[in-house]
N, C-alpha and C positions, 0 to 999 in steps of 0.2 A: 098480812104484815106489810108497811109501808112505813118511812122513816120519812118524816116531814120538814123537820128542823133539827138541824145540829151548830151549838156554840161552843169553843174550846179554848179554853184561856190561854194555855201556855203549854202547850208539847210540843218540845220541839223547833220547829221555824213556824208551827202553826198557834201566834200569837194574836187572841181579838178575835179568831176567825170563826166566821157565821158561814154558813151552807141550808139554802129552803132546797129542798127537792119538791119541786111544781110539776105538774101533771102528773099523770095517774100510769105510766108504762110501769112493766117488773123490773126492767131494764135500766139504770144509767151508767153512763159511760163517762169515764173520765181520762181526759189526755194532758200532758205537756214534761216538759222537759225536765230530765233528771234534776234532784233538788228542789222541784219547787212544791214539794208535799204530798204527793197522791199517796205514797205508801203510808205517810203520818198520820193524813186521815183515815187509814184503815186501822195502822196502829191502838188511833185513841180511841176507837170505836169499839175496836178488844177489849180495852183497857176498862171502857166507861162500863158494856155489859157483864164484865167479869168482875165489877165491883159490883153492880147490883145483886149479882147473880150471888155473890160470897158474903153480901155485908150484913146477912140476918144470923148468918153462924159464927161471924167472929168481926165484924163491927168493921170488915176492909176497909180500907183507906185509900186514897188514888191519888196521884200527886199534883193533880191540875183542877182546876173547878170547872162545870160544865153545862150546860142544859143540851136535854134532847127530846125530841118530842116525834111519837110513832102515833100507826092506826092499826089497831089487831081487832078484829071483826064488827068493823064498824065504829069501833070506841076512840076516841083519843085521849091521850097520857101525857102526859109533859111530867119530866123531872128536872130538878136543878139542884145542884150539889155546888154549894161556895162555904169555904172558910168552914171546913168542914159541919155541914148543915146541911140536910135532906130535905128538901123539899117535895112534892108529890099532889099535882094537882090545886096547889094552892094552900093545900094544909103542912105549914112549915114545920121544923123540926122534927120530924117524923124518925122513929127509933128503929124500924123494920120497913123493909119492903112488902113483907106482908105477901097479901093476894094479889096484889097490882102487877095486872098484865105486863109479863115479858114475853120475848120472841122464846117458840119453845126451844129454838135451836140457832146456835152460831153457825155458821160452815164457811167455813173459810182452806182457799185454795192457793197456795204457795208451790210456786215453782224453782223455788232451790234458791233465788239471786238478794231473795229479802231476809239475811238471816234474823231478824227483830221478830218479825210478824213467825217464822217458824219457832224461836225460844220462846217469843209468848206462849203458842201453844203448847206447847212442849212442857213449858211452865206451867198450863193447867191441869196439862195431863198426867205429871209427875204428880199435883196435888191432890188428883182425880184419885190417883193409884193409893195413896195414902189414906184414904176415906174409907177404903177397901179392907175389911178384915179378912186376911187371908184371900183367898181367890171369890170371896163373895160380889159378884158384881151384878146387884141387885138392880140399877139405875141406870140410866145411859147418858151419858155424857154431853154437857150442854154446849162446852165448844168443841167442834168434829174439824179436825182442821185433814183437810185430804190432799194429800202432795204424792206425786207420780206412782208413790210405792203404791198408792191404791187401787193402782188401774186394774189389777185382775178382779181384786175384791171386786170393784164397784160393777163391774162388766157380767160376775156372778150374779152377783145379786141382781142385775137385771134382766138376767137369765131366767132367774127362776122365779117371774112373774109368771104369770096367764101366760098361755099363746097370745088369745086378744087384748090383752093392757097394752096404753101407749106407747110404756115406757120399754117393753120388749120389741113390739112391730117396729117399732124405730129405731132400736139400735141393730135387731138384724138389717132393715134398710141398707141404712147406713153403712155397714159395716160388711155386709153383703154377705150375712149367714142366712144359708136357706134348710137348713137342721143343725136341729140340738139332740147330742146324744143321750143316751139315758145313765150315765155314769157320770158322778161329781167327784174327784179326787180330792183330797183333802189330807196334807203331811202337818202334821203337828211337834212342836215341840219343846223342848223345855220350857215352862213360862221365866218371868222375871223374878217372880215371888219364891221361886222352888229351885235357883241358880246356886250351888252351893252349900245346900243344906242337906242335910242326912235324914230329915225327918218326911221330906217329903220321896224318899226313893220310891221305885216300883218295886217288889217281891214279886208279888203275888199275879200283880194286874185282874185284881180282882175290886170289887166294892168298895172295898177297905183304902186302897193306892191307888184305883187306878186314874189316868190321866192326871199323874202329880196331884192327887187330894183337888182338885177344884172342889168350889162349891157354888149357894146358888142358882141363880141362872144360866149359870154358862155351865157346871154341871149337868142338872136337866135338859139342854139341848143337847150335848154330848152324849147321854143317855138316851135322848133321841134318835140321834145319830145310828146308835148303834143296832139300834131298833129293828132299822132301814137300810141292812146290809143291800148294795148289788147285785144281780146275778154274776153266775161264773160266764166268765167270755164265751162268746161262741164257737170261737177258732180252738176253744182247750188248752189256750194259753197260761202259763202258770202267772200267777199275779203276788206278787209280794204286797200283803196287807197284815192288818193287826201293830200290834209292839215291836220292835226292834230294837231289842236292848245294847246290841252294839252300838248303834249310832243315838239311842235313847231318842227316837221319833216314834208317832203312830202315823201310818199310813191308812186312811179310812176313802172306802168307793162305796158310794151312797145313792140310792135306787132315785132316781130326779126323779120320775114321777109320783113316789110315796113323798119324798119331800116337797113337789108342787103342791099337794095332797091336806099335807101336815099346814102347812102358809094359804090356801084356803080360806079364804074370808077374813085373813087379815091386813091390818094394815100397810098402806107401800112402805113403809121404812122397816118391819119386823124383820124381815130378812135381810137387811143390812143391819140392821142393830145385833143381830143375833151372831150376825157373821163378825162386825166391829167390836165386840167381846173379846173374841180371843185373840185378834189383833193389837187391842188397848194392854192385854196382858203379856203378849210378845211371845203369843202361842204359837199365830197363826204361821208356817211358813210359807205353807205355797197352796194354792188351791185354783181348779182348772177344770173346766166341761170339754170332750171332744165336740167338735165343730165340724159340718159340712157348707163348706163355703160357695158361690156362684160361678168361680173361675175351674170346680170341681174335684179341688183339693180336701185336705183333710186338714184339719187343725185344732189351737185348744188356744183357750182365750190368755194364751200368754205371749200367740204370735201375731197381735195386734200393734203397731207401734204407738209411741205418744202420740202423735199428730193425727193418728185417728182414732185412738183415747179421747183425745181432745175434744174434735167433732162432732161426740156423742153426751162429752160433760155437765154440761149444764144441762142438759134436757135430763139425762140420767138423774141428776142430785134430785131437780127441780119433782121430776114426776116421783120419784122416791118417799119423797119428803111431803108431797102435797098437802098430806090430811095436818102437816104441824105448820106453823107460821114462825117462818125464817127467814133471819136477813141470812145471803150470801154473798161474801167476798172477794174476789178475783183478783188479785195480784199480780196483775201483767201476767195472766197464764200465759198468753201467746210470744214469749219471752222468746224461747228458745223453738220454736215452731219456723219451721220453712214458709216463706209466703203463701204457695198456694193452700197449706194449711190455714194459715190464718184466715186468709178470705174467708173460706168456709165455717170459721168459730163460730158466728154469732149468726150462721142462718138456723141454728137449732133454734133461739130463742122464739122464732115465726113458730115454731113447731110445737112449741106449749101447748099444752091446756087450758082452757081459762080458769078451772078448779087452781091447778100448780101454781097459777100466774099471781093469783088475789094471794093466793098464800105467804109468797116469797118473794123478798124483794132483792134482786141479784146487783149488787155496783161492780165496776168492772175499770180496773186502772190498764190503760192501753199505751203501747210505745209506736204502734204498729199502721202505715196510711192501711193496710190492706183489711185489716179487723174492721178498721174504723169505716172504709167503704162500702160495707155488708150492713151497718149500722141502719135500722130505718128511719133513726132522728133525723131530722133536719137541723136541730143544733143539738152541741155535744158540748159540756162542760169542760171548760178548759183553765188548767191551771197555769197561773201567771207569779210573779214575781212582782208588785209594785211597790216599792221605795222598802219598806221595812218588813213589809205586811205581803201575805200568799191572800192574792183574789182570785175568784173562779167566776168565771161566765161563760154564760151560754155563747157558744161562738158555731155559724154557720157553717154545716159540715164540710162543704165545697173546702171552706179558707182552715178547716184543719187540717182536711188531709194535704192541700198545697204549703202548707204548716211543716208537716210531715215528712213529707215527703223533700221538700227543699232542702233538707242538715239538720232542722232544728230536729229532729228525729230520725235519726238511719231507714235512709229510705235505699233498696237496694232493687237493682235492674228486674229480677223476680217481680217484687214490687211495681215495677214500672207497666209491665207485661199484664200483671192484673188489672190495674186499673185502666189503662187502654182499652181493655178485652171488657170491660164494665161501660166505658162510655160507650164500644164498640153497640154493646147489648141494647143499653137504656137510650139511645140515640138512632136517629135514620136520617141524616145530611151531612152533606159534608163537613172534612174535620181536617183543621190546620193546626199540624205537629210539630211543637217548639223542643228546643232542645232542653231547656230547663225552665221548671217551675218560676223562677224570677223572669224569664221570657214571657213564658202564661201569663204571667199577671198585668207587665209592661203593657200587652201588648190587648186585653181586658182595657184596662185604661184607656191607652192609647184609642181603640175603638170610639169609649164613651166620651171621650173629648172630641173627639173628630165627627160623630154623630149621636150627638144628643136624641134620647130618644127611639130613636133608630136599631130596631130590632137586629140582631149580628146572624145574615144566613147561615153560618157557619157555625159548627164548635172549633174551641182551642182545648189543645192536650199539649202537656207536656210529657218530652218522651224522659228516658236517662239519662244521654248523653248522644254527640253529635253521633258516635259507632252506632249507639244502639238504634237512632233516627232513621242514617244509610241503611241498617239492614231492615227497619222493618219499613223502609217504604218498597224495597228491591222482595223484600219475601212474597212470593206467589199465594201464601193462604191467604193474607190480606184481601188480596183482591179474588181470588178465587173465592171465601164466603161473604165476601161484600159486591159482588159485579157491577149495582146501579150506582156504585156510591164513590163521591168525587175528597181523594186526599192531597192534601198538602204538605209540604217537610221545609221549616223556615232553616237555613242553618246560616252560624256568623260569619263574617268575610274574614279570618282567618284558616287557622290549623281543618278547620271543619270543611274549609273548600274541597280538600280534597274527597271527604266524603260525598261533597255533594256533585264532584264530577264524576265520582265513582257509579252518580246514576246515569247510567246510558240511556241517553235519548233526543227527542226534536229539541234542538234550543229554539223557547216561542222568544225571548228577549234578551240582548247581546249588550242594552245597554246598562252597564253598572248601577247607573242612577236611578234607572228606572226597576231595579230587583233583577237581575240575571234568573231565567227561570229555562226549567229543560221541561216536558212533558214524557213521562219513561214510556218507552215501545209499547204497545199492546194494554195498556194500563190507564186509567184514566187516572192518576198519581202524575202532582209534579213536584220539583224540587226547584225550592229557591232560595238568595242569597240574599242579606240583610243589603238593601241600597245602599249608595253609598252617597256621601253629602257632596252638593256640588261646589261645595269650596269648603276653605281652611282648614287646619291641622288634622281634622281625623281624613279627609281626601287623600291628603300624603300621603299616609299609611296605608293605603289600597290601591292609589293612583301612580303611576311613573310617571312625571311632570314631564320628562323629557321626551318621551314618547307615547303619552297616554294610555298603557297600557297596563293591566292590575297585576298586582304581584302574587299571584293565585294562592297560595298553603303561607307564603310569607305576608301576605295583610294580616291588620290588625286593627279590625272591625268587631266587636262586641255588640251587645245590644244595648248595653250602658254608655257605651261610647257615643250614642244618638245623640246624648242631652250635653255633650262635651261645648263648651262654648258659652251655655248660659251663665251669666254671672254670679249667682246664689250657689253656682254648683262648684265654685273652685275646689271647695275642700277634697270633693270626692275623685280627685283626678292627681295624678304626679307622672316624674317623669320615670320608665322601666330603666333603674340601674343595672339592671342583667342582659340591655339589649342595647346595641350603637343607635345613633340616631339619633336620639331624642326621642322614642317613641312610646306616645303617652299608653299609661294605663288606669283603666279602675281601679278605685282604694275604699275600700268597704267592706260592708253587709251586702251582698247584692238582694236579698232579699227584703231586706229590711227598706232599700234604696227603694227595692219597688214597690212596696206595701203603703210604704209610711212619707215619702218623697215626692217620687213619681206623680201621684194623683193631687200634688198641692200644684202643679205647675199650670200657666197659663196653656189654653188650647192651640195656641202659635206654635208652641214647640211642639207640638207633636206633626203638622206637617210633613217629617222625615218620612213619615210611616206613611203615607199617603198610597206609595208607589207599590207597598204591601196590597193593603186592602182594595185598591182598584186593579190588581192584576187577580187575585182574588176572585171577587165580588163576580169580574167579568167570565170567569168559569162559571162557578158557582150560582150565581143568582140566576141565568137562565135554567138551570134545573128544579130550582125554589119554584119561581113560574108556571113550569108546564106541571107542577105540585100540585 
């Protein structure tokens, strides 16, 4: 299953709007800032398969017109639906969808913050339930929408694969179980259908009542179930199981290996389906394997938390699911997920199969630089905002995650510390640490106007802020797992001096103009201060005129302040009403200034920056050299 084209008239803000999906990954990844439609297009994409999916039993209707066009084993399909009129392949007015390949499965994964995409499902599942005569659930369910409550389910069910399936060796990996016990607990209880009614009581708990009258399929496996009692504990523990009319639960411990036994040469989703039964009927309460874990503990798969739920998600669904062809949906899973979580989300998807991979086609709406830097696109579809209309383009990952990471995205110091620790990884030369992302980019620029051509010995990183720059040029592991390797800390000639006097060491240059730089004791790390212009108004503000001396934590040097003077740039400067003086400041986007401004200006002005890159260069390049 691959999704190729999608057009959407009108849901929404997403009006006119076309989306190709080009190359052939399982994977796209879509970012940009709140409002500008990631979730709308997952919305309409519910919307559009759950009318196919409904419109041969009661003629559904959808409230926007659309075309889509997928690939499921080799074939392509195009549909279009305007003014209410089915189209299919070119033969218009079509009355049914008929035989015409659909994905066999929706899955869609909501993290609590979208309540649209959760009541949609919700909404099919309520009509799912309605289709059901009495507890008969004959069928399985075409949108599976799985949000957090799933986690034990889905971790079961991946339990009791093989030993050798993928999709088990990888989530003990992962997850760092090194035995599985032979006991499945499993508490049941009242369903939805049997809340309230007299007719489904238990007497007897016999043939006749028992398990609330289910039937079907999910009967029959409870039947099985029962089959497959446990053994008694070793220790002669007493075990409370069977019925419990006081609380009206059954408590059921289920022999795992008669149950590996019974799932034997079937298919990967049969034991999630089977388990997603009694959960769709609001049977399942709680269900749980003991667990022997690596650190030597003992546990059950309900002391796993989200964020390492998470790490195992997509691989789990994906290898589950392999033998059916499904799109699957991600809804900013990594929402609520701590950084160093996220990083790790989206290395499961390296970990596929290629069987899972052809099968399922995963999109995945991101808020996150640190998801997005695990990503092995090199461009990443990004949602924009232009004039009326939501466009998406491919935009190169470098410039989304500095995207990101800058405000247009909450990008948090956690955040910061990953991606560091990534260039630290993917890189071996030296690397000059700016204090923020609109710095990185300036100063990108600035390079390629001052050397066209001219390959940059260095990397540039941006750190979090001027604190977080001070401690990690001063932190000892830096240099302790890096020893041959030469860094830099640029910070602005204000507030930030003090961090940067806060590094103890050789001062190699004393003069302002030329970058103030210290080299720290025992480190080949140095710290330097944004030069300072050797005339007019922004000098004042770093200069004592009267005595030529800088006003150390009270300058007020920016890295925007460089371009102060040029005539084109009036707008972007005024004078600080919160401070005596006169003393100017920036009035912007600063990132915006440095994306979209910055790189229009003549290579004269960047000259400022000169006294960087040659105090720089002169460390660094003799190391390139003897390279």
């Amino acid at each position: 299953m691959r999704l190729k084209k999608v057009y959407i008239s009108d849901y929404k803000n997403l009006k006119g709007f076309e989306l190709d999906f080009n190359g052939d990954s399982s994977l796209d990844v879509f970012v940009g800032k709140n409002g500008t439609g990631k979730s709308n297009l997952f919305e309409a994409l519910i919307e559009i398969f759950r009318h196919l999916d409904e419109f041969d039993s009661n003629g559904e209707m959808i409230d926007f017109d659309y075309r889509i066009t997928y690939e499921i084993d080799e074939k392509i399909t195009s549909i279009e639906w305007e003014n209410g009129k089915l189209k299919i392949n070119n033969t218009r007015n079509r009355k049914t969808v008929g035989k015409t390949p659909l994905p066999d499965n929706i899955l869609v994964y909501y993290s609590g913050h979208n309540d649209t995409v959760r009541d949609l499902i919700g909404k099919y599942q309520a009509a799912f339930r309605g289709r059901i005569k009495g507890a008969d659930l004959s069928d399985n369910r075409y949108f599976i929408g799985i949000g957090p409550e799933y986690k034990q389910l889905l971790l079961v069910a991946s339990l009791l694969k093989p030993a050798d399936s993928p999709c088990r060796r990888f989530v003990c990996e992962k997850l760092g179980i090194v035995e599985i016990g032979n006991e499945l607990r499993i508490v049941l209880k009242r369903p939805y259908y049997a809340r309230r009614k007299t007719e489904f009581e238990i007497e007897n708990n016999d043939e006749a009542d028992r398990f609330w009258k289910a039937a079907g399929v999910t009967r029959e496996f409870l039947n099985t179930l029962l089959e497959m009692p446990a053994p008694d504990p070793d220790d002669e523990r007493v075990r409370t199981e069977g019925y419990l009319s006081r609380s009206d639960r059954y408590i059921l411990y289920i022999d795992v290996p008669k149950l590996l036994e019974f799932f034997e040469g079937s298919e990967s989703h049969e034991v999630f389906d089977r388990l997603d039964n009694l959960h769709v009927l609001d049977m399942l309460e709680d269900i749980s394997i003991p667990l022997k874990l690596t650190t030597g503990h003992d546990a059950n798969t309900s002391f796993f938390s989200d964020g390492q739920f998470q790490s195992v998600y997509i691989f789990a669904v994906t290898e589950l699911f392999k033998e059916r062809h499904c799109l699957t949906l991600l809804d900013e899973p990594d929402s609520f997920l701590h950084p160093e979580w996220q990083h790790e989300f989206l290395s499961q998807i390296f970990e596929i199969s290629d069987t899972a991979a052809q099968t399922n086609h995963t999109l995945l709406s991101s808020h996150s630089a640190s998801t997005i830097s695990s990503s092995e696109d090199d461009l990443i579809s990004l949602f924009e905002i232009d004039g009326n209309s939501i466009q998406v383009r491919k935009t190169p990952k470098g410039e989304v995650i500095s995207s990101l990471s800058a405000g247009l995205i909450t990008f948090s110091e956690r955040e910061a510390r990953l991606q560091i620790q990534r260039v630290l990884s993917d890189t071996n030369g030296p690397i000059l640490f700016t204090e923020g992302v609109s710095d990185e980019v300036i100063l990108d620029t600035a390079w390629k106007k001052l050397y066209p051509g001219e390959t940059m010995p260095f990397e540039i990183q941006s750190a979090f802020c001027c604190g977080f720059l001070g401690s990690l040029l001063q932190r000892g592991d830096l240099h302790d797992k890096h020893p041959q390797r030469k860094f830099f800390g640029l910070f602005d000639f204000d507030d930030a001096y003090n961090e940067w006097n806060g590094c103890n060491g050789d001062v190699l240059e004393s003069d302002p103009e030329k970058c103030l730089a210290r080299k720290l004791k025992n480190k080949e790390t140095y710290a330097l201060l944004l030069p300072v212009p050797s005339a007019g108004a922004i000098r004042d503000q770093v200069i004592n005129q009267a005595n030529g001396e800088h006003f150390k934590s009270n300058s007020r040097l920016s890295m925007e302040l460089m371009f102060h003077g040029i005539p084109a740039l009036t707008d972007y400067y005024e004078i600080d009403p919160t401070r005596p003086g006169n003393v100017i400041r920036f009035l912007g986007d600063k990132v915006r200034f440095a994306k979209t401004v910055v790189p229009s200006l003549d290579a004269a002005h960047f000259d400022v920056f000169l006294p960087i890159f040659d105090f720089v260069k002169s460390i660094c390049v003799p190391q390139q050299t003897a390279t």
